[in-house]
VORO-56249 format. One line per field, with one value per atom (N, C-alpha, C): residue in one letter; chain; atom name; x, y, z. Coordinates in steps of 0.02 Angstrom, whole numbers, plus 32768, in hexadecimal, padded with zeros to 4 digits. Example, Ala and Ser with C-alpha at 12.3 -4.5 7.8 and 13.67 -1.06 7.14 Angstrom:
! VORO-56249
residuo: (a_a_a_s_s_s)
cadena: (A_A_A_A_A_A)
atomo: (N_CA_C_N_CA_C)
px: (8294_8267_8294_8282_82AC_8285)
py: (7EE4_7F1F_7F5B_7F90_7FCB_8002)
pz: (8186_8186_8186_8162_8165_818A)
END
This chain:
! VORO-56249
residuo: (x_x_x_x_x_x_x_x_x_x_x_x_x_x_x_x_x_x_x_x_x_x_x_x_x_x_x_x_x_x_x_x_x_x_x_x_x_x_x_x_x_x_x_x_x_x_x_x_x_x_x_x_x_x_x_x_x_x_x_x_x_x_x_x_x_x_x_x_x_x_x_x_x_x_x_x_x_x_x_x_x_x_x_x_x_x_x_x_x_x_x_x_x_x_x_x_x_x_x_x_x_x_x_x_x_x_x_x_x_x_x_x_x_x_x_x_x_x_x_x_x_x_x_x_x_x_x_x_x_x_x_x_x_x_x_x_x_x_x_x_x_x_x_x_x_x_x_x_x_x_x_x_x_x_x_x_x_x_x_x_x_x_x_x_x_x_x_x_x_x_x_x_x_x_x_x_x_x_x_x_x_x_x_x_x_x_x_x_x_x_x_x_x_x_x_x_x_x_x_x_x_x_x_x_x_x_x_x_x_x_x_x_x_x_x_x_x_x_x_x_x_x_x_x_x_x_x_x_x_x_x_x_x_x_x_x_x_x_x_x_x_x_x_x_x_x_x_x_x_x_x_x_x_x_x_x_x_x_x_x_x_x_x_x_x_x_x_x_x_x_x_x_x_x_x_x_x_x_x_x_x_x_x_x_x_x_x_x_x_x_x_x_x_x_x_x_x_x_x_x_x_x_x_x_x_x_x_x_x_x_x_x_x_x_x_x_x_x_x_x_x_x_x_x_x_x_x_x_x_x_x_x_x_x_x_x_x_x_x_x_x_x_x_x_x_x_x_x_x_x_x_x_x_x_x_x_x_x_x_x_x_x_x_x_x_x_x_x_x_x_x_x_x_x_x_x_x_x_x_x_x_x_x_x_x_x_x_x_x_x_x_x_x_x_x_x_x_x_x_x_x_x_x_x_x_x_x_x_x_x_x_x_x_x_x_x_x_x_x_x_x_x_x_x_x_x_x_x_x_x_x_x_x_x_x_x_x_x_x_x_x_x_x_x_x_x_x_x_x_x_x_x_x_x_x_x_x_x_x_x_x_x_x_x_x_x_x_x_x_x_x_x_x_x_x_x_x_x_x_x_x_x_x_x_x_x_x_x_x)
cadena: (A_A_A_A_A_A_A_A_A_A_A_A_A_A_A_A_A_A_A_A_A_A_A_A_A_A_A_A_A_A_A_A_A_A_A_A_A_A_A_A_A_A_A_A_A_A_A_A_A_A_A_A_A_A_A_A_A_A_A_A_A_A_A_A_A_A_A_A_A_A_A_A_A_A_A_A_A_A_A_A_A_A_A_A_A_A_A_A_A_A_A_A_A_A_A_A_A_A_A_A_A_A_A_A_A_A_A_A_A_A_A_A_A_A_A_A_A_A_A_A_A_A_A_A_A_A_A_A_A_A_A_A_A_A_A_A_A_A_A_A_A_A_A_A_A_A_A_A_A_A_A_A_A_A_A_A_A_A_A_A_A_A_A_A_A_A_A_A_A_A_A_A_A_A_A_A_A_A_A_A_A_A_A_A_A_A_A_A_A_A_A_A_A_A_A_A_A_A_A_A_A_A_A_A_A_A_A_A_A_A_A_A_A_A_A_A_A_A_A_A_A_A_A_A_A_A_A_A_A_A_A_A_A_A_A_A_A_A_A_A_A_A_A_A_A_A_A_A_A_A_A_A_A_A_A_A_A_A_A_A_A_A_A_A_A_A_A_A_A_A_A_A_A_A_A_A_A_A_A_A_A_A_A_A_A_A_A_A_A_A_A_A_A_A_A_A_A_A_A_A_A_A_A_A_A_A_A_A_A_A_A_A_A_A_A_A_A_A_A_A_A_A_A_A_A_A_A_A_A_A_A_A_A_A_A_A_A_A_A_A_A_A_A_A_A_A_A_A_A_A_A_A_A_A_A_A_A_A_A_A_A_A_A_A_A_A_A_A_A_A_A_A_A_A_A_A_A_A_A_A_A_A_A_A_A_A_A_A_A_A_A_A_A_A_A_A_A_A_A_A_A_A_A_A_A_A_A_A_A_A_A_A_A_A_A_A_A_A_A_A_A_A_A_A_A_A_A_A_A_A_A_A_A_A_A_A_A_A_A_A_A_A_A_A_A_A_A_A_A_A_A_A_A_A_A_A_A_A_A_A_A_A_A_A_A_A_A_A_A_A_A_A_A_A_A_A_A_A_A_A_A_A_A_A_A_A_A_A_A)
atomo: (N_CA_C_N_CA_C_N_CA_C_N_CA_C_N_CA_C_N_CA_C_N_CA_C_N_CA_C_N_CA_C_N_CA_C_N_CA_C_N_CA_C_N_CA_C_N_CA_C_N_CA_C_N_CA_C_N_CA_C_N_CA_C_N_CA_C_N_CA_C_N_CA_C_N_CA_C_N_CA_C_N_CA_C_N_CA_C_N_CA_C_N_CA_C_N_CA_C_N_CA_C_N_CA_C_N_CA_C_N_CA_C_N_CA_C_N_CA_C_N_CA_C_N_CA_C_N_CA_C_N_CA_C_N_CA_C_N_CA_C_N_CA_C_N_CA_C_N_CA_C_N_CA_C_N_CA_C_N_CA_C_N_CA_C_N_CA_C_N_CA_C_N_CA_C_N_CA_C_N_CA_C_N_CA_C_N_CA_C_N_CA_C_N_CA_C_N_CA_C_N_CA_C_N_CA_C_N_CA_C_N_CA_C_N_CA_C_N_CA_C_N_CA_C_N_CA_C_N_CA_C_N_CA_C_N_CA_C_N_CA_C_N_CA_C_N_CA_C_N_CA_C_N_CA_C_N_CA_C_N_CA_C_N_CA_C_N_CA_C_N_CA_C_N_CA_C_N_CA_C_N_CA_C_N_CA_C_N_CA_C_N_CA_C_N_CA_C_N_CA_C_N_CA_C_N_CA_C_N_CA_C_N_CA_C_N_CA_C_N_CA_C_N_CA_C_N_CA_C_N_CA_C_N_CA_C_N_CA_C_N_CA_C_N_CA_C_N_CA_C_N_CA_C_N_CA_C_N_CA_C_N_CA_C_N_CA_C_N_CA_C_N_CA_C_N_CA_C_N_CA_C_N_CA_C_N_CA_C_N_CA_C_N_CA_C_N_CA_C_N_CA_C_N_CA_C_N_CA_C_N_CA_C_N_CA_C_N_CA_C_N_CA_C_N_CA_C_N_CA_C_N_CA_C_N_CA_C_N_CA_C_N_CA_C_N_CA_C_N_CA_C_N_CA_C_N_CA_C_N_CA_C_N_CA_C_N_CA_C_N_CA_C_N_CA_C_N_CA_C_N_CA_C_N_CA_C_N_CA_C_N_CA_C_N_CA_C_N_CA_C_N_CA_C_N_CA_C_N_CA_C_N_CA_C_N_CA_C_N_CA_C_N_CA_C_N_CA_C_N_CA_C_N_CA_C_N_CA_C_N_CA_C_N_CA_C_N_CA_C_N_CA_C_N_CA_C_N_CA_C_N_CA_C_N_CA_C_N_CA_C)
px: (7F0A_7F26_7EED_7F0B_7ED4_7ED2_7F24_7F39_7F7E_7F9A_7FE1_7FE5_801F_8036_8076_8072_809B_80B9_80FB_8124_8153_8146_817A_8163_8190_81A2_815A_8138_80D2_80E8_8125_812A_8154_8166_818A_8167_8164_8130_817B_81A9_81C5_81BC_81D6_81AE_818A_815F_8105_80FC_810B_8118_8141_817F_817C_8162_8145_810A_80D9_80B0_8091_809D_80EB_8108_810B_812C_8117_80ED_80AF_8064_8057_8066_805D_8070_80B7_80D0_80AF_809E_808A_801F_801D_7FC1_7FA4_7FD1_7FC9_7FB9_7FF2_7FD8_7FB7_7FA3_7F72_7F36_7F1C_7EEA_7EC5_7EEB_7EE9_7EA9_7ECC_7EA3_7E64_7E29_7DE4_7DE8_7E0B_7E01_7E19_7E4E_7E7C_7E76_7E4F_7E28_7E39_7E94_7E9D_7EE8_7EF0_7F42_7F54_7F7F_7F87_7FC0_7FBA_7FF3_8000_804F_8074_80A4_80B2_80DF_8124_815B_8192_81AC_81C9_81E5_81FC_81EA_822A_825D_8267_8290_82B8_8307_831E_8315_8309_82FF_8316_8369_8391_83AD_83BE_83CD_8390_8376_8339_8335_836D_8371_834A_8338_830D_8339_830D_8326_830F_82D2_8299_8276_824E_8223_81FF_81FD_81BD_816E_816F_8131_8132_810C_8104_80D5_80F8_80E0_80A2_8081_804C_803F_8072_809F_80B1_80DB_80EE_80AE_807E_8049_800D_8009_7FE3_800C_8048_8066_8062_8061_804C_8010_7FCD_7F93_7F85_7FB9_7F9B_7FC6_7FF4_8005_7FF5_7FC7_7FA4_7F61_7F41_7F0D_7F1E_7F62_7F7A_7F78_7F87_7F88_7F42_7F1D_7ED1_7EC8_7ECD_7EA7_7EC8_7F07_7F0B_7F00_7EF2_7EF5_7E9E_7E79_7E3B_7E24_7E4C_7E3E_7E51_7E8E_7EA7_7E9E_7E7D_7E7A_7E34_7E30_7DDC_7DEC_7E18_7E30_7E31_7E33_7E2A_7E72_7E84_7EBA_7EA2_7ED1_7EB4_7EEB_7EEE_7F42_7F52_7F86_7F93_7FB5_7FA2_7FC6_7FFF_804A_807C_8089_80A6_80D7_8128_8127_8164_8153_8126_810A_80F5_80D8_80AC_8070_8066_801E_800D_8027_802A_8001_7FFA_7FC4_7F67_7F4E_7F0C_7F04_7F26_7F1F_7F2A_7F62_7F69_7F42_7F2F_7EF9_7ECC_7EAD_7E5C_7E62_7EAB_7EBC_7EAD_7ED8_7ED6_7E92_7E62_7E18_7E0A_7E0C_7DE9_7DF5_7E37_7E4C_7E41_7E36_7E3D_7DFD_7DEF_7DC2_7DDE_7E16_7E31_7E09_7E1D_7DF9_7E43_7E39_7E6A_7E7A_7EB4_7ED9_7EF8_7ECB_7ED3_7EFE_7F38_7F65_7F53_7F39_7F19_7F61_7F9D_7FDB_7FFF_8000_801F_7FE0_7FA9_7F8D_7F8B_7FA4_7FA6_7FFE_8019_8074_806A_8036_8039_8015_8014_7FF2_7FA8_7F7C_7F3C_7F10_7ED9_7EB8_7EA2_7EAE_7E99_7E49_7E1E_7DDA_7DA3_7DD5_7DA7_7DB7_7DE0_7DF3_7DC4_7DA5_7D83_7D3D_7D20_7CEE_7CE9_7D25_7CFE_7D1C_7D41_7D3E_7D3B_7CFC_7CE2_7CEE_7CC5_7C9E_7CFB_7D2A_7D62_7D8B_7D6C_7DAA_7D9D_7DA7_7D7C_7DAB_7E02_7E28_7E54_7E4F_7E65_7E9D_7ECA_7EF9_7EFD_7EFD_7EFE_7F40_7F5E_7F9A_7F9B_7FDB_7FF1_8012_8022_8063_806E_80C1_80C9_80DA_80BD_80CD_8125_8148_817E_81A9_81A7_81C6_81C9_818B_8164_818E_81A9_81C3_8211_8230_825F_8267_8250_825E_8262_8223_821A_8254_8289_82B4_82FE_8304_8337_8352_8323_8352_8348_8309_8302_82E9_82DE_82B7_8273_824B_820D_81D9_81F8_81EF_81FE)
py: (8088_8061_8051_8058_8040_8014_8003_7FDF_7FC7_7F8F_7F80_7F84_7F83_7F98_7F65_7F45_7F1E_7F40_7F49_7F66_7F1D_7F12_7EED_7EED_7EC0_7EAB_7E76_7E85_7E63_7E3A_7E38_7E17_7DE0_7DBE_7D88_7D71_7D1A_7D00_7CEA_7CE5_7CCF_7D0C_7D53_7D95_7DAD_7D82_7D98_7D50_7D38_7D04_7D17_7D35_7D61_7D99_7DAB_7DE8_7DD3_7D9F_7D6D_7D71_7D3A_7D31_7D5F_7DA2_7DE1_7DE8_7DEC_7DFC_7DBA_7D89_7D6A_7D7E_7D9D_7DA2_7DF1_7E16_7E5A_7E4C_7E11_7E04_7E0D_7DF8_7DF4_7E3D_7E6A_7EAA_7ECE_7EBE_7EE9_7EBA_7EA5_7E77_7E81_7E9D_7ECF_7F04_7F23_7F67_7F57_7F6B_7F50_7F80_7FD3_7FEB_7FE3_7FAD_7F9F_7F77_7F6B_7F47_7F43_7F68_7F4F_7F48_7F2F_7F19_7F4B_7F7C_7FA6_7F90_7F83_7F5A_7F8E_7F96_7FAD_7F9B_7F99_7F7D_7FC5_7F8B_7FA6_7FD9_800A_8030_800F_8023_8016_803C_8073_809F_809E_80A4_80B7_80DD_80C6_8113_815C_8137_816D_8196_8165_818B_817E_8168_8175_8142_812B_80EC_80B7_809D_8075_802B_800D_7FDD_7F94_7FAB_7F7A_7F85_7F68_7F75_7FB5_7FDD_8021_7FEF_7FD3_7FB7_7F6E_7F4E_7F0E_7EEA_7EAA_7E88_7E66_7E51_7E2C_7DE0_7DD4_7D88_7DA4_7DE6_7DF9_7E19_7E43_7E4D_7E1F_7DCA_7DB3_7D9D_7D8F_7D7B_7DB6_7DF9_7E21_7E28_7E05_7E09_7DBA_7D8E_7D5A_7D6C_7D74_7D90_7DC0_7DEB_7E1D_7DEC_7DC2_7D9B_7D66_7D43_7D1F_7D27_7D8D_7DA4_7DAE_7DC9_7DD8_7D9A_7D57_7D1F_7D16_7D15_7D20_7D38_7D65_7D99_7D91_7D9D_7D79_7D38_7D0A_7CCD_7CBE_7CD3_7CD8_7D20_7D3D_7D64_7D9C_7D95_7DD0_7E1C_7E27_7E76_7E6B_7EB0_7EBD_7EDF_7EBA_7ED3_7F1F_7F52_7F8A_7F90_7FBE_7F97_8005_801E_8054_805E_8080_808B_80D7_80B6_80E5_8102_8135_814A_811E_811F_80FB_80A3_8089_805C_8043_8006_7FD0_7FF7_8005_8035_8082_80A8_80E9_80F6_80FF_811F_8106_8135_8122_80E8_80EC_809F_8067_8071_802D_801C_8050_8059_802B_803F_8033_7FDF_7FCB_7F88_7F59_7F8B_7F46_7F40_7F7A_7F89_7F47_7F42_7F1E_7ED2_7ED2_7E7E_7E67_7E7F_7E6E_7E8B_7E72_7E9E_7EB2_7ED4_7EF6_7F32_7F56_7FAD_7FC6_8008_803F_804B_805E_809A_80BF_80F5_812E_816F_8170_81C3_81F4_821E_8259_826E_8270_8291_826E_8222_8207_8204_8213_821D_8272_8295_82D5_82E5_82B9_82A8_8283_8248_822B_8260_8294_82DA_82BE_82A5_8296_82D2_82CC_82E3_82CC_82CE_8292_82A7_82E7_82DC_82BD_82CB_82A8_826E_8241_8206_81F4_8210_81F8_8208_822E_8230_81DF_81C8_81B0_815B_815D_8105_8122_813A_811F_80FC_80CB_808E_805F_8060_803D_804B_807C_80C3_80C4_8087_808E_80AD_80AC_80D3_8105_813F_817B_81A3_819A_81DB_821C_8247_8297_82AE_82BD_82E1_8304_833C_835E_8339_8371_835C_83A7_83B0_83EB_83DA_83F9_83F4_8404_8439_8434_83FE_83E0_83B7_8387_8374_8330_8355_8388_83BB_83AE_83C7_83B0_835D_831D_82E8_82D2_82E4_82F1_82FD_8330_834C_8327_82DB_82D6_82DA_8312_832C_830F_82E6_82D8_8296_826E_8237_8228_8209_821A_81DB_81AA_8157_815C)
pz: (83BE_8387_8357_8302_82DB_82BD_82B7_827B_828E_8265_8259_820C_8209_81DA_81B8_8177_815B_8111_8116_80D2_80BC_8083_8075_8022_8013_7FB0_7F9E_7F9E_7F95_7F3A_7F2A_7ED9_7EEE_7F34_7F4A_7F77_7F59_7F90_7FD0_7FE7_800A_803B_8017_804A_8078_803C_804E_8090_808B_80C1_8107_80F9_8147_815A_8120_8130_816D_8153_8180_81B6_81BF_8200_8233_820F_8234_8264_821A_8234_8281_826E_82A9_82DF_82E8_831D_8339_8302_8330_832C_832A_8334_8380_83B2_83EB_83FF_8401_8410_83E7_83B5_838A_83A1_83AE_83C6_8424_8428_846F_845E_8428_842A_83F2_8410_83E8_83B5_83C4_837D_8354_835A_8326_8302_82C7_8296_8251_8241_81FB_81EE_81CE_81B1_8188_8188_8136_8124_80D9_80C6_8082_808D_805F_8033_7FF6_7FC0_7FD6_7FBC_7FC4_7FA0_7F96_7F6B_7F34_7EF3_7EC2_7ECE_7ECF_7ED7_7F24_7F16_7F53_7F88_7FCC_7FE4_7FEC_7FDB_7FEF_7FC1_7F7C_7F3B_7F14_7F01_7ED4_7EA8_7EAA_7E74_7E63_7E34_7E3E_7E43_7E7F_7E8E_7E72_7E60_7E3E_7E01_7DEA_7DA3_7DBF_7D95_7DB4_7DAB_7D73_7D59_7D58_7D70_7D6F_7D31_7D2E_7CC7_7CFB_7CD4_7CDB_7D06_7CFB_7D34_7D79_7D79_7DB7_7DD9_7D8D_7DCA_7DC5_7DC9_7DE9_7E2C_7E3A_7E6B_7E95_7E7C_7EB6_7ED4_7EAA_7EAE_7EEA_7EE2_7EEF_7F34_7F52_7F95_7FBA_7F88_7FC5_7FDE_7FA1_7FBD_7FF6_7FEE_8025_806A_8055_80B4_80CD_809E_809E_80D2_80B9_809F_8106_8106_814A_8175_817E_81A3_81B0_8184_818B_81C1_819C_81B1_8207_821B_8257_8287_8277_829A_82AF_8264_8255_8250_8221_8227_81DE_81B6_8183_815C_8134_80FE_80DE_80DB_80BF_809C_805E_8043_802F_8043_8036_7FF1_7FC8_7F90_7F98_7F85_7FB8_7F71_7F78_7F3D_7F36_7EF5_7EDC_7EEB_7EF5_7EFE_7EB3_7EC2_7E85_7E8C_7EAD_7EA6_7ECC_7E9C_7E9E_7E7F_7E45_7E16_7E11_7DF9_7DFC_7DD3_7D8E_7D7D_7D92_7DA9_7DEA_7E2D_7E3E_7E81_7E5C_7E25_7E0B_7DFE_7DCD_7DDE_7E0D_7E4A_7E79_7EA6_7E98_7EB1_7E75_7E40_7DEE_7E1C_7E2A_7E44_7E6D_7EB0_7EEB_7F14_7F44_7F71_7FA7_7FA0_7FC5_7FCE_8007_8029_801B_802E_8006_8055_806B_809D_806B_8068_8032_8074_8041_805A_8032_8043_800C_8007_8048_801A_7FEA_7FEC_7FBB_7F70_7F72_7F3E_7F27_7F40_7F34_7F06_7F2F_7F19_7ED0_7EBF_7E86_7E5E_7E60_7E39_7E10_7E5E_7E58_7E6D_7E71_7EAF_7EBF_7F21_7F3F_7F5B_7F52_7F59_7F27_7EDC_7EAF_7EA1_7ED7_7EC2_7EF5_7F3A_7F67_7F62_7F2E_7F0F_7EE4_7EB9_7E91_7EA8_7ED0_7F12_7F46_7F5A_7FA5_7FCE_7FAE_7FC4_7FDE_7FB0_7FDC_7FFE_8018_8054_809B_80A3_8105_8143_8115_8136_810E_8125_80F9_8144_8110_8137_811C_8144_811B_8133_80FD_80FF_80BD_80CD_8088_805D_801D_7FE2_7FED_7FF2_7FEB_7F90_7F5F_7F0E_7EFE_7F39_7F21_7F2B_7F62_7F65_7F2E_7F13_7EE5_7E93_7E85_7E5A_7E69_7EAE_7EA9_7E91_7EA9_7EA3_7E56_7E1C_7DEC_7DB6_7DDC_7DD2_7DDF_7E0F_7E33_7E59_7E89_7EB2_7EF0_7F03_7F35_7F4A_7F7B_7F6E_7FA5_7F8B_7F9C_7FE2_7FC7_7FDE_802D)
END
């Protein structure tokens, strides 16, 4: 084990509060295993999973994203404090932070570390080696996986959904 893992709506503090609770309740067995040293925390889809729809703002105003800024620091701030494991925050597709501009954001705001998916940065039609050339330094956990491009083409298109 390396990690747990928290998905939820990070732009609601009532949420982001049983996010927490969660995290409390699965600390015990992540706390077992010594290699298991980080929280990866994920923002919710805007988009439906199943039809594509959007269910939420794609983009967040400046109000919604300090409230998203100030609840990822909340869990940080926990998760820290009670425990000694490290928040790594994954940037998903169809997420608040998909794109490199938003990545570089919430790197600008926060001292958050990256759980970088080279496939969901390959899906946001990045590249995910020259994105790991040029943030290093906040990538202490990296998953390697593919993008198959057609699929990311079909979705583009409608036809499919990605989240």
């Amino acid at each position: 084990m390396t990690a747990t893992t928290l998905v939820g709506d990070l732009t609601s503090s009532s949420k982001t509060e049983k996010l927490i609770a969660l995290l409390d309740d699965m600390s015990e067995l992540q706390l077992r295993f010594e290699s298991a040293k980080y929280v990866v925390l994920i923002d919710d889809c805007y988009a439906d999973l199943f039809y594509g729809e959007l269910i939420k703002p794609q983009f967040l105003n400046e109000v919604e994203w300090s409230k998203f800024i100030k609840n990822i620091i909340k869990i940080r701030d926990h998760v820290r404090t009670n425990y000694g494991l490290e928040v790594v925050f994954h940037p998903h597709a169809q997420s608040h932070v998909e794109t490199e501009e938003q990545i570089e954001k919430l790197l600008n705001d926060t001292d958050i570390n990256l759980y970088l998916d080279t496939g969901h940065q390959a899906y946001a039609d990045r590249d995910p080696v020259a994105f790991m050339h040029k943030h290093y330094q906040p990538i202490p956990y990296l998953h390697l996986k593919s993008c198959d491009l057609k699929v990311r083409e079909k979705n583009e298109k409608g036809r499919l959904v990605v989240c």
